[in-house]
N, CA, C and O of each residue as an XYZ file, in Angstrom:
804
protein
N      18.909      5.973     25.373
C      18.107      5.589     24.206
C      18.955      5.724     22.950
O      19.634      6.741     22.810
N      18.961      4.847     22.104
C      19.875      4.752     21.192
C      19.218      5.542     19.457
O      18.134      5.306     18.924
N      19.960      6.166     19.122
C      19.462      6.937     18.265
C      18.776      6.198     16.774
O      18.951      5.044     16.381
N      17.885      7.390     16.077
C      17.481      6.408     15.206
C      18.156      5.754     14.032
O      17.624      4.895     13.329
N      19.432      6.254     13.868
C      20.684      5.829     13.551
C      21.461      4.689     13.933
O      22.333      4.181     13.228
N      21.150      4.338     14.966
C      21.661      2.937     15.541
C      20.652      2.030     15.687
O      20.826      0.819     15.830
N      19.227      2.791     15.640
C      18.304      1.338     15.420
C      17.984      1.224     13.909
O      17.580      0.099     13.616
N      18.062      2.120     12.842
C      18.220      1.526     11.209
C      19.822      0.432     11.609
O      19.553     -0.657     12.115
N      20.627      0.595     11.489
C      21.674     -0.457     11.787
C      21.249     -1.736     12.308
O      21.139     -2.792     11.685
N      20.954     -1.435     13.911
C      20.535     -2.641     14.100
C      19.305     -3.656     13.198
O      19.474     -4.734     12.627
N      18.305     -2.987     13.317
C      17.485     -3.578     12.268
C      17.926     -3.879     10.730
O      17.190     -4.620     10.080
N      19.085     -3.343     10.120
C      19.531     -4.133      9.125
C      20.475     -4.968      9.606
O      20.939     -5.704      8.736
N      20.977     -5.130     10.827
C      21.542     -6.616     11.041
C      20.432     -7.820     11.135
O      20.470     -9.006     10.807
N      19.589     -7.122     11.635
C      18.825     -8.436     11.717
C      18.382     -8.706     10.828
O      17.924     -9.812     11.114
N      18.003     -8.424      9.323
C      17.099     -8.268      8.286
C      18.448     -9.120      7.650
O      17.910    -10.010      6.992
N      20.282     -9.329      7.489
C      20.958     -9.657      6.903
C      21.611    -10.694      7.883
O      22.833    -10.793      7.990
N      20.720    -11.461      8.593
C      21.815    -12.572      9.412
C      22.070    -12.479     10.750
O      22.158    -13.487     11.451
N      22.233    -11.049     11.297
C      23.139    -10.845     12.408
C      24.405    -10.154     12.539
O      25.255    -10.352     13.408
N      24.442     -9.315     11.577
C      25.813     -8.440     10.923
C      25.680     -7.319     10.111
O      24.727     -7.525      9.360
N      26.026     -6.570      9.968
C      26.281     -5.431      8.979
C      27.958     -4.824      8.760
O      28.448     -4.131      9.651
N      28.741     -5.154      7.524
C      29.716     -4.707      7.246
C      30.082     -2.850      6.886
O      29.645     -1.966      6.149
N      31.058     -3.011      7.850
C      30.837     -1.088      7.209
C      30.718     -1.114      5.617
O      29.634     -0.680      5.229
N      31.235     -1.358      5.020
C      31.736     -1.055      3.503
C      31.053     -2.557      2.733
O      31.734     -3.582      2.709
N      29.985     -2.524      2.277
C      29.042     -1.129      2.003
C      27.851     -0.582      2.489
O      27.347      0.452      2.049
N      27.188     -1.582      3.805
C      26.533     -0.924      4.885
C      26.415      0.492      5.190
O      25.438      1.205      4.961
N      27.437      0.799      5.692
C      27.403      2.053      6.144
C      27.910      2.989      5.260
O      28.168      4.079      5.770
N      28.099      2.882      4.217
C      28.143      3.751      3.567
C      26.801      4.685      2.647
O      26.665      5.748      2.043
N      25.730      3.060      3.161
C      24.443      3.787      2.482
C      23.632      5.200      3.686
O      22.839      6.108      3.439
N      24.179      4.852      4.701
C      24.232      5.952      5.713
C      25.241      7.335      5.763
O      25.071      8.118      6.698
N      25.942      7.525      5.082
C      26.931      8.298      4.345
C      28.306      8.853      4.760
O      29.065      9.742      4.373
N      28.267      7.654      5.999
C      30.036      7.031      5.982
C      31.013      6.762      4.890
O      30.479      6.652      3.787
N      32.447      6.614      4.916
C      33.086      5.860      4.162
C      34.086      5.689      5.263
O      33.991      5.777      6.487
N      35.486      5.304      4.113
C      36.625      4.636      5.223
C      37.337      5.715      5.956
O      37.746      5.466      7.090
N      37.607      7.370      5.212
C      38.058      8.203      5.926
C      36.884      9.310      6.349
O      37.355     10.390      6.705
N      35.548      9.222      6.364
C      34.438      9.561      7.267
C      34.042      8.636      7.879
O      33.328      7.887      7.212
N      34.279      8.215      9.392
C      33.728      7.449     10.387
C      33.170      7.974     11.036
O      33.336      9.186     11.176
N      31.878      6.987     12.001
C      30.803      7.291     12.858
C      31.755      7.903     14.231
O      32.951      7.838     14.515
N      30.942      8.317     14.674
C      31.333      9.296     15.979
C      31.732      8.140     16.811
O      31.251      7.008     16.787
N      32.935      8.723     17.742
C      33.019      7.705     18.796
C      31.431      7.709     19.538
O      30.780      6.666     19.477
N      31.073      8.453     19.965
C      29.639      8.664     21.052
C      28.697      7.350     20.037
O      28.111      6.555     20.772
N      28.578      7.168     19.013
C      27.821      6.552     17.908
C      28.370      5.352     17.955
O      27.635      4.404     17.679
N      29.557      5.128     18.255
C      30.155      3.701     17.873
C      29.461      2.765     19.458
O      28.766      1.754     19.562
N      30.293      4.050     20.857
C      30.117      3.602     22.149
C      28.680      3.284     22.115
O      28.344      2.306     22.782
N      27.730      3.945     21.444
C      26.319      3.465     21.307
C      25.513      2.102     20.905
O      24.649      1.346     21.348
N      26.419      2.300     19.705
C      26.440      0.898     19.164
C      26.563     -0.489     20.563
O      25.774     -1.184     21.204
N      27.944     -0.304     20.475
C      28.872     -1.045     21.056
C      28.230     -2.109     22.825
O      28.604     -3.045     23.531
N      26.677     -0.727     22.690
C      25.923     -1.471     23.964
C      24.652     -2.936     23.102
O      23.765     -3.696     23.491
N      25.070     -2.733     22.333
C      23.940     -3.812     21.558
C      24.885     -4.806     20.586
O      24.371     -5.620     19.819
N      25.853     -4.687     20.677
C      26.766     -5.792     19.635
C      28.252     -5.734     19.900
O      28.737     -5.248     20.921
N      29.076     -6.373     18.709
C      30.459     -6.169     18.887
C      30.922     -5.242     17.337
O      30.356     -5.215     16.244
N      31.925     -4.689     17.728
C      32.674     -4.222     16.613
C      33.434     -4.788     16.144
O      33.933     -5.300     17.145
N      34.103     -5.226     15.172
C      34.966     -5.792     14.838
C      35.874     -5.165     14.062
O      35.279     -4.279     13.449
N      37.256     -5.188     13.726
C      38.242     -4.608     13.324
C      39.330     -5.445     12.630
O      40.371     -5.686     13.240
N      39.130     -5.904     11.362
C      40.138     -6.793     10.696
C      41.430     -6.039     10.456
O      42.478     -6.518     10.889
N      41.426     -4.846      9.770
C      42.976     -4.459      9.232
C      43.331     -3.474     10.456
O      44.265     -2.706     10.226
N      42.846     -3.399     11.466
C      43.549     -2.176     12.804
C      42.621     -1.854     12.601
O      41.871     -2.140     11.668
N      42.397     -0.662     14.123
C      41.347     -0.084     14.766
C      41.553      1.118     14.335
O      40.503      1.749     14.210
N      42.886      1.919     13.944
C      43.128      3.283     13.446
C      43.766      3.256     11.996
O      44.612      4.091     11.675
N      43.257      2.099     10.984
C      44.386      1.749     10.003
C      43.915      3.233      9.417
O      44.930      3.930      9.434
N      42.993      3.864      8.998
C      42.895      5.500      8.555
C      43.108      6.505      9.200
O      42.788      7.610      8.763
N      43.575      6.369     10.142
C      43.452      7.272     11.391
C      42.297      7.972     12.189
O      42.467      8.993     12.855
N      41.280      7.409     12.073
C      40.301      7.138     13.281
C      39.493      5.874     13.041
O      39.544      5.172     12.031
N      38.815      5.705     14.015
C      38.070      4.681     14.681
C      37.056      3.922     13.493
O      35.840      4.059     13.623
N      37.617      3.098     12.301
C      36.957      2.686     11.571
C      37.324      1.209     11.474
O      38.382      0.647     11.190
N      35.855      0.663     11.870
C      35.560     -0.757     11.943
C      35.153     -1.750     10.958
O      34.408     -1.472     10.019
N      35.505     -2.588     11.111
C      35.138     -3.783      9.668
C      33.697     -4.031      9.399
O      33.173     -3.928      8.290
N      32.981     -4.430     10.722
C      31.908     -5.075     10.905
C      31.328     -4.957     12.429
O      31.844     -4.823     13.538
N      29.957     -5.078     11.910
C      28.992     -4.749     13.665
C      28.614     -6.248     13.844
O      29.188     -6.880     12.957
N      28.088     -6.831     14.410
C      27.624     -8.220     14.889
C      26.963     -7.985     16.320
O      27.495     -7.928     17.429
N      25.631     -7.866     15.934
C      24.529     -7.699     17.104
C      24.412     -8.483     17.528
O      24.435     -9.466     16.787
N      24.202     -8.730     18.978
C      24.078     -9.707     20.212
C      22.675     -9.969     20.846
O      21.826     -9.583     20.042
N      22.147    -10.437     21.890
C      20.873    -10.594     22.149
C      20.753     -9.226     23.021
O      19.650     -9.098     23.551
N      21.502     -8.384     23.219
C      20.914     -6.758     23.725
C      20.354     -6.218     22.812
O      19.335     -5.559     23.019
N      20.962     -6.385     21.394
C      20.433     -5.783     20.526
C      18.849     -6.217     20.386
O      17.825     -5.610     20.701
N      19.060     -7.529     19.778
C      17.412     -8.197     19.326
C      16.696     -7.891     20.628
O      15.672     -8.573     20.666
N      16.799     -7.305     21.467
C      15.849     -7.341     22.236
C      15.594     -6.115     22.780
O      14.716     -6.027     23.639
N      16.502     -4.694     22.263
C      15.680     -3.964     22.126
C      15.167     -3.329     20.922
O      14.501     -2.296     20.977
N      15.422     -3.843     19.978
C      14.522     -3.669     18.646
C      12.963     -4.605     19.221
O      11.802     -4.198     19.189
N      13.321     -5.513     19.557
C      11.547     -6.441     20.334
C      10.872     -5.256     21.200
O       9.649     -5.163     21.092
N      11.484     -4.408     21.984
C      11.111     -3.406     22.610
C      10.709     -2.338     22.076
O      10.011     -1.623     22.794
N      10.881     -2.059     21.243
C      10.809     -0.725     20.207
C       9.731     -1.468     19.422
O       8.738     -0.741     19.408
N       9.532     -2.445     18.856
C       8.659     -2.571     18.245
C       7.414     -3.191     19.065
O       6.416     -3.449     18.394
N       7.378     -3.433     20.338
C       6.497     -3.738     21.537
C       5.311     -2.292     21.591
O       4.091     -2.157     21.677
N       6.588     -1.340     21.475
C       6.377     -0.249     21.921
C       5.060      1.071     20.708
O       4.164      1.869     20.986
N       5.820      0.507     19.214
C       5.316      0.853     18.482
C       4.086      0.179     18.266
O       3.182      1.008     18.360
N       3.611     -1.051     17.997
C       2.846     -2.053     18.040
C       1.789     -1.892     18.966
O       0.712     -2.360     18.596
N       1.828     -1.272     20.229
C       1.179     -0.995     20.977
C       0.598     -2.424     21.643
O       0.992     -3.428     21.049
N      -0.329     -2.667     22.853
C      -0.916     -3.665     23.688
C      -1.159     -4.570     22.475
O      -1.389     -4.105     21.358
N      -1.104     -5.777     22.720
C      -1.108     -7.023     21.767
C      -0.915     -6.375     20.425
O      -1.867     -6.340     19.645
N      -0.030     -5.982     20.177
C       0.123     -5.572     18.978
C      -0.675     -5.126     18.049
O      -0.635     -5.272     16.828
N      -1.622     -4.403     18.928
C      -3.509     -4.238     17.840
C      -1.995     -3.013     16.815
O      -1.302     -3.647     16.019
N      -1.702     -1.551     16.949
C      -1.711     -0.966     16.045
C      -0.909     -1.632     14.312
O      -1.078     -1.149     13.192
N       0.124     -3.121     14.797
C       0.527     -3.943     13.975
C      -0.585     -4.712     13.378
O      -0.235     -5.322     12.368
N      -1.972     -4.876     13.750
C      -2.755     -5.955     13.297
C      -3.982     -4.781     12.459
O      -4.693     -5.046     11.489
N      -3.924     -3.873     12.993
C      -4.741     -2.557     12.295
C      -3.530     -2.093     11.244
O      -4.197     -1.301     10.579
N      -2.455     -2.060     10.760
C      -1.774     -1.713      9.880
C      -2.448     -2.976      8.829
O      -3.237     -2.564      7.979
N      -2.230     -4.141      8.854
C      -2.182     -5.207      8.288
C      -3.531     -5.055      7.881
O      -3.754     -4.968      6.673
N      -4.529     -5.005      8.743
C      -5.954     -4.856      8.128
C      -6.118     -3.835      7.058
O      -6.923     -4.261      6.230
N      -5.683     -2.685      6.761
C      -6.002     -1.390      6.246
C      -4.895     -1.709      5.293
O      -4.803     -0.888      4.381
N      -3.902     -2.838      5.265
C      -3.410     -3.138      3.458
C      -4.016     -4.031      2.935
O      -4.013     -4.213      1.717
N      -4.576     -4.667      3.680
C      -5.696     -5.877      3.389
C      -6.212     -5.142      2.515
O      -5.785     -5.045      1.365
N      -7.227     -4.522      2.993
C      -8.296     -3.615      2.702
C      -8.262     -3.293      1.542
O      -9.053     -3.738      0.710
N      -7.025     -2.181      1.198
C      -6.730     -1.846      0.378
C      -6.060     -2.361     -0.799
O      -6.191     -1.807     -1.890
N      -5.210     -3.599     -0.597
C      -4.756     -4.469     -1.549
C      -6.190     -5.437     -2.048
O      -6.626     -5.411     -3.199
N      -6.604     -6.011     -1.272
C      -7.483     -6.946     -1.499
C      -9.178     -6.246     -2.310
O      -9.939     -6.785     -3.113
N      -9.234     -4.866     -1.638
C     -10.383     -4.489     -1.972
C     -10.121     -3.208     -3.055
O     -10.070     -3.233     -4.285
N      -9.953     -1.906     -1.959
C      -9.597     -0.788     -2.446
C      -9.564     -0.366     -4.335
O     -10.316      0.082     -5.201
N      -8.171     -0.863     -4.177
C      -7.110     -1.014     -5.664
C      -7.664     -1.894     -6.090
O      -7.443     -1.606     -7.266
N      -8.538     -3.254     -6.182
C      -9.387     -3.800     -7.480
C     -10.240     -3.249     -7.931
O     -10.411     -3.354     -9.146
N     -11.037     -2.519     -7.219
C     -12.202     -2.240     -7.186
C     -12.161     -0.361     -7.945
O     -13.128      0.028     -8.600
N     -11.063      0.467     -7.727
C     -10.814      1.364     -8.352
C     -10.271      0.734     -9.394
O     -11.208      0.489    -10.153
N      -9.276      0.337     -9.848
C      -8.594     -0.457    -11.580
C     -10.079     -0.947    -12.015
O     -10.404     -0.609    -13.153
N     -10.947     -1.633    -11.332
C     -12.015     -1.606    -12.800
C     -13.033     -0.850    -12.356
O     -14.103     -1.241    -12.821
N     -13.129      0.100    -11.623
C     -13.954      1.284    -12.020
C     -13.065      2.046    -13.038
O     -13.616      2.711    -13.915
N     -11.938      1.988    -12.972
C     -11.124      3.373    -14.013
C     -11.578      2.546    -15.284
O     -12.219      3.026    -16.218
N     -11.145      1.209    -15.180
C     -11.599      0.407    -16.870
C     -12.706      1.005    -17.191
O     -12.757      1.757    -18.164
N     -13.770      0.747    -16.399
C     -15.604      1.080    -16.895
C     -15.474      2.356    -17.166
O     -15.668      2.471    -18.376
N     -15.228      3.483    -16.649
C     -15.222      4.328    -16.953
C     -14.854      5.029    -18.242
O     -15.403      5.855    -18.971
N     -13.594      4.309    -18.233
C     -12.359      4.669    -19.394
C     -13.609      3.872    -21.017
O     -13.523      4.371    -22.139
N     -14.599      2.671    -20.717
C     -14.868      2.080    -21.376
C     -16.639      3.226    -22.151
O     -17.105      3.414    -23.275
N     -16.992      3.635    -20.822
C     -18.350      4.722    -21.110
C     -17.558      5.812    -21.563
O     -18.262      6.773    -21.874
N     -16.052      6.039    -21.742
C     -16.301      7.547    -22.518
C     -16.091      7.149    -23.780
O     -16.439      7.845    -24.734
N     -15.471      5.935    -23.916
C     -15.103      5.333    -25.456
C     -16.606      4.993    -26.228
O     -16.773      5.495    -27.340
N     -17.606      4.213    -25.690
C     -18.453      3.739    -26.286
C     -19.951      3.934    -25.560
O     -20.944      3.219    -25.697
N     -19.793      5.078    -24.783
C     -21.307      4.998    -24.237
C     -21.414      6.500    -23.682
O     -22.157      6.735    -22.728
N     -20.804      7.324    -24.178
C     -21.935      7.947    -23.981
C     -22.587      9.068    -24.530
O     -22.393      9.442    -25.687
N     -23.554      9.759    -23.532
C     -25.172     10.003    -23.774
C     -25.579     11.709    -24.623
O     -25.554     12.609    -23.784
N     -25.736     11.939    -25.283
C     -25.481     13.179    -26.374
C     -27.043     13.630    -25.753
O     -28.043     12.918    -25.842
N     -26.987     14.965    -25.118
C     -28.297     15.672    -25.249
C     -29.350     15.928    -26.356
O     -30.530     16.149    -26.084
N     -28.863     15.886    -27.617
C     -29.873     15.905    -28.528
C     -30.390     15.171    -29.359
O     -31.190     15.501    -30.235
N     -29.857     13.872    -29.082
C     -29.940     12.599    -29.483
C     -31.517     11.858    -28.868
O     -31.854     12.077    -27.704
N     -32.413     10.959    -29.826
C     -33.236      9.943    -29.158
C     -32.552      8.665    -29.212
O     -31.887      8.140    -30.105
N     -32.971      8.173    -27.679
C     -32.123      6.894    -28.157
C     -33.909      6.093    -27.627
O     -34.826      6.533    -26.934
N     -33.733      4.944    -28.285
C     -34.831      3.855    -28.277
C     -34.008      2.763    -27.412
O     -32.962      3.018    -26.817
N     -34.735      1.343    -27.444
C     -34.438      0.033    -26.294
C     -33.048     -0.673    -26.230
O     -32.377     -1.245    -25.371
N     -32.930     -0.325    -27.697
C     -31.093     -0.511    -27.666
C     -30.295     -0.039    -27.176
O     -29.304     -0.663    -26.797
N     -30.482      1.426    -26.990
C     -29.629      2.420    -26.383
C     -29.635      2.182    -24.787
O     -28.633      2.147    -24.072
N     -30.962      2.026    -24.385
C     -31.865      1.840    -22.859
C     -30.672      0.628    -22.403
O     -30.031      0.618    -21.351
N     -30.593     -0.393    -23.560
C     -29.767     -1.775    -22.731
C     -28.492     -1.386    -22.230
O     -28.070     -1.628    -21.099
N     -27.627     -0.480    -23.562
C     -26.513     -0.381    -23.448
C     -26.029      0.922    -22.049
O     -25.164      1.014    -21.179
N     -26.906      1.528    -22.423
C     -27.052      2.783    -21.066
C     -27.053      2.270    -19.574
O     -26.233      2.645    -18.736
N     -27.962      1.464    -19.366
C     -28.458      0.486    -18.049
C     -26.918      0.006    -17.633
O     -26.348      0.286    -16.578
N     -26.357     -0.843    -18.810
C     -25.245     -1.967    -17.987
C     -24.150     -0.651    -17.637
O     -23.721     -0.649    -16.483
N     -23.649      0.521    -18.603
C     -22.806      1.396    -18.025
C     -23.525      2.242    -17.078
O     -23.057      3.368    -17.249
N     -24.390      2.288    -16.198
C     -25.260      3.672    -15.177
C     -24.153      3.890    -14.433
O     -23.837      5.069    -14.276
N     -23.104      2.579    -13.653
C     -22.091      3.034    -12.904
C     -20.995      3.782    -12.853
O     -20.500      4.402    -11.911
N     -20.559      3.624    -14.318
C     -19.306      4.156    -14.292
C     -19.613      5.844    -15.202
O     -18.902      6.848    -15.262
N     -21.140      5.501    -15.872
C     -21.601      7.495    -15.938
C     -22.184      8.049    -15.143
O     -22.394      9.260    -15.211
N     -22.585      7.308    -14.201
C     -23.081      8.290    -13.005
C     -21.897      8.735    -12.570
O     -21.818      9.963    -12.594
N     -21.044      8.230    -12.220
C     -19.419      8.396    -11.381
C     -19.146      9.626    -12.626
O     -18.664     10.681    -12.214
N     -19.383      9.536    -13.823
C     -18.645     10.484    -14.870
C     -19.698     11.996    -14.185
O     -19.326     13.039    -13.645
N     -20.760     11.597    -14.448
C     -22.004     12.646    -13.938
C     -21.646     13.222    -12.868
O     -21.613     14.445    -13.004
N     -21.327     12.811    -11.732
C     -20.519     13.169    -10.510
C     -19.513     14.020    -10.685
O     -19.475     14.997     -9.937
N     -18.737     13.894    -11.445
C     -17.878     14.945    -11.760
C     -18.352     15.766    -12.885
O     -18.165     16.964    -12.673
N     -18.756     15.574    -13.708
C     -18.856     16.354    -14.534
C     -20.428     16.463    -14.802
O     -20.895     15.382    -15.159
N     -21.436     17.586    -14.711
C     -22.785     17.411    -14.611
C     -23.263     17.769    -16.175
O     -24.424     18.165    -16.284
N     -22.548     17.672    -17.264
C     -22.511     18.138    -18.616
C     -22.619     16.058    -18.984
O     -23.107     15.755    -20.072
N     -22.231     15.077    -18.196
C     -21.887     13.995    -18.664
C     -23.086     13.370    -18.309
O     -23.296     13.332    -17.097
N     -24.045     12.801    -19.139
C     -25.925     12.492    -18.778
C     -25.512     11.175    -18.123
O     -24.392     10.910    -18.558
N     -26.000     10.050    -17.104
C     -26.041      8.936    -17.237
C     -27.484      8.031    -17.591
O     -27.503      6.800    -17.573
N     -28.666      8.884    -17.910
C     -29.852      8.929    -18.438
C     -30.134      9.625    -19.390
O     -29.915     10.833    -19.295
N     -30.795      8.998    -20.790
C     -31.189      9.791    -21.800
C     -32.179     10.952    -21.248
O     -32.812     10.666    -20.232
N     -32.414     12.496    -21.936
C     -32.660     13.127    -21.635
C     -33.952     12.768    -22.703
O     -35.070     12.731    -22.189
N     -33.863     12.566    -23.822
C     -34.815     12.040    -24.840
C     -34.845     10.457    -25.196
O     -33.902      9.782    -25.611
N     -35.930     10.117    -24.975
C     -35.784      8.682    -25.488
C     -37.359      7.773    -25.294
O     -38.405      8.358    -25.015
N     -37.296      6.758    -25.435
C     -38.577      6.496    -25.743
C     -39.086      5.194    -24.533
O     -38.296      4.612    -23.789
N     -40.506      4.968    -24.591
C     -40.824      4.442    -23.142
C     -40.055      2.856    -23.123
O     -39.703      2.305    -22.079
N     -39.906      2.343    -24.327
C     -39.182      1.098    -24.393
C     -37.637      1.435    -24.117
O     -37.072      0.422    -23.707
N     -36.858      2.432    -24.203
C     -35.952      2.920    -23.914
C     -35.457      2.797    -22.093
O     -34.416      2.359    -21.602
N     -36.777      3.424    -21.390
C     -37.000      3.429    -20.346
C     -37.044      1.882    -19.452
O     -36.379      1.630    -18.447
N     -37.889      1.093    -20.050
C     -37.960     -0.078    -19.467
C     -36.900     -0.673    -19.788
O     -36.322     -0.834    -18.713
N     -35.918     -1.349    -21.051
C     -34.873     -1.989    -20.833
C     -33.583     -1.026    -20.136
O     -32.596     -1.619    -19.701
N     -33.653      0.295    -20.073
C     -32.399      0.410    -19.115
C     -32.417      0.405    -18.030
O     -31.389      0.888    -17.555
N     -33.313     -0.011    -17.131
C     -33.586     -0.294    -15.668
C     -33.663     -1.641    -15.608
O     -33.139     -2.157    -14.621
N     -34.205     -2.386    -16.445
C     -34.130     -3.524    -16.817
C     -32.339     -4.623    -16.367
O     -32.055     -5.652    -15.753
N     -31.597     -3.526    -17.166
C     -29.957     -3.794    -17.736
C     -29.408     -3.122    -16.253
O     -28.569     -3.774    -15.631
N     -29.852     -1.915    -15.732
C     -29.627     -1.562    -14.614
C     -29.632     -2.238    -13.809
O     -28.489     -2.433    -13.395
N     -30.419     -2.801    -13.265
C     -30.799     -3.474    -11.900
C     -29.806     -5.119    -12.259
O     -29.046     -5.676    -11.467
N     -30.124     -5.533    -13.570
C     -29.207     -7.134    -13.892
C     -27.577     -6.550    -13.664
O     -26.706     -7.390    -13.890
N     -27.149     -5.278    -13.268
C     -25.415     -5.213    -13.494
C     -25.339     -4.613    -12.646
O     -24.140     -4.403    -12.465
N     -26.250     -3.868    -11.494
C     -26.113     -3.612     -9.959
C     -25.928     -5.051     -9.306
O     -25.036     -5.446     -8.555
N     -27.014     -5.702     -9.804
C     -27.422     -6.885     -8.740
C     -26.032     -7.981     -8.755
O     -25.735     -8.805     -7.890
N     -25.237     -7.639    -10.190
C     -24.165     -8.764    -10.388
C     -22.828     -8.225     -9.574
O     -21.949     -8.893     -9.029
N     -22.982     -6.708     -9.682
C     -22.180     -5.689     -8.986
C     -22.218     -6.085     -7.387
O     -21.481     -6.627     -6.563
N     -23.015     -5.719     -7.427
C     -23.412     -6.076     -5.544
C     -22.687     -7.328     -5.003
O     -21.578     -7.347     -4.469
N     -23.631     -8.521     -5.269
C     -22.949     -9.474     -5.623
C     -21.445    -10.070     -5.560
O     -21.160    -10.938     -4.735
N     -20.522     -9.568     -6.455
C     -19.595     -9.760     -6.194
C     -18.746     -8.652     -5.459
O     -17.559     -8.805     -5.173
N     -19.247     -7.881     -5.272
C     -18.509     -6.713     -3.983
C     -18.722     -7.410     -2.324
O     -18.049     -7.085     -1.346
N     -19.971     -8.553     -2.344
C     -20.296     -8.948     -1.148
C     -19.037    -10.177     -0.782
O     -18.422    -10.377      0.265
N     -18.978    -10.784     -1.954
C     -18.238    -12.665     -2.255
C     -16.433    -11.718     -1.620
O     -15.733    -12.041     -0.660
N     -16.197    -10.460     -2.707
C     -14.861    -10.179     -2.249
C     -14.626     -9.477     -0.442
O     -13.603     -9.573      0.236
N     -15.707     -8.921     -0.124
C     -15.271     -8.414      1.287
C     -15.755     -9.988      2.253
O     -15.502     -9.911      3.455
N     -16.222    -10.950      1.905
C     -16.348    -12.106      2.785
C     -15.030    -13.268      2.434
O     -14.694    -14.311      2.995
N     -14.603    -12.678      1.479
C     -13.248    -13.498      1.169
C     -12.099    -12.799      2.151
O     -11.434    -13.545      2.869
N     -11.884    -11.448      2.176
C     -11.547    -10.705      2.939
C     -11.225    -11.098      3.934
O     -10.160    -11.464      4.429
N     -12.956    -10.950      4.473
C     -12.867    -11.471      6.511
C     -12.533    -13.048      6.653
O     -11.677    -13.381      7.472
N     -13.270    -14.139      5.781
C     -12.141    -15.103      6.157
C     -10.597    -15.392      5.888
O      -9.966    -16.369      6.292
N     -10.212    -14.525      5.258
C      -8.649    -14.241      5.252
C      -8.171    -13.737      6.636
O      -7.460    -14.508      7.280
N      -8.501    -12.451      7.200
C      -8.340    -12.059      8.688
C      -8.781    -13.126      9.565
O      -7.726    -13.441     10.115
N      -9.652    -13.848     10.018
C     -10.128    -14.505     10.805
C      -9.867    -16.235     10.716
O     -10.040    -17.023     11.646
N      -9.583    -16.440      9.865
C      -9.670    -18.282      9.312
C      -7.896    -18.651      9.141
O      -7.531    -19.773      8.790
């Protein structure tokens, strides 16, 4: 079994053509021209590609090579290794892919504008315990409930309901509530069905 040292190599041959030059290849592995890979490391190599040797095989005085050039032993056991990792039809490769989906597509939008709303109810909304607020307040309270309840959640000093306020107060912020859940909802449904026909279509 070839170490995980010889399969980063191989896999950057394949990622660059079919080759990797020692210098500066292998030097990001922390070779240079008078630190060379082990013979045992080279003979390792040497079962998945060719070595190559432009200025001599000992021009430093040991075994330092120009260039690797992987062969079809190689590509095919990196196909094996990644058979292997990948698991039966490649579900654990198609469950990786789903869960960046997820998270690119859903996750991370959906936190960036909760942090906005949030960031937006401590600037301009919110709710002072000793304060009355009347139907104006009720509207403006209603459309932020999400991102101060989430504040309320953490912090139980942060109201997302007036504690004082008046019955017209009451009716337009449930009012404003329910119109910016329902738009909420809504488009949380449109983005996870955009989602699944992305996976499936």
């Amino acid at each position: 079994m070839a170490s995980k040292l010889v399969e980063a190599v191989l896999r950057r041959a394949i990622r660059q053509g079919g080759s990797v030059g020692y210098n500066p290849d292998m030097y990001d592995y922390g070779f240079a021209d008078n630190i060379p890979p082990s013979e045992e490391f080279n003979n390792e190599l040497k079962k998945y590609g060719k070595l190559k040797y432009t200025y001599g095989e000992f021009l430093y005085g040991c075994e330092t090579w120009d260039s690797f050039v992987i062969d079809e032993r190689g590509r095919a056991y990196i196909q094996e290794i990644n058979r292997i990792k990948d698991g039966p039809f490649r579900i654990k490769k198609i469950l990786r892919f789903l869960l960046m989906s997820i998270f690119v597509g859903f996750v991370l939008p959906v936190v960036i504008v909760l942090g906005v709303e949030v960031g937006l109810a401590w600037l301009i909304c919110n709710i002072d315990t000793s304060d009355s607020y009347s139907w104006i307040s009720g509207i403006l309270h209603g459309l932020f409930i999400v991102p101060n309840y989430l504040r309320h959640s953490i912090d139980n000093n942060v109201l997302w309901y007036a504690q004082n306020h008046t019955t017209a107060y009451s009716i337009f912020f449930w009012i404003s509530a329910i119109f910016i859940l329902y738009h909420q909802i809504v488009d949380l449904i449109k983005v996870i069905i955009r989602i699944i026909k992305e996976w499936f279509m």
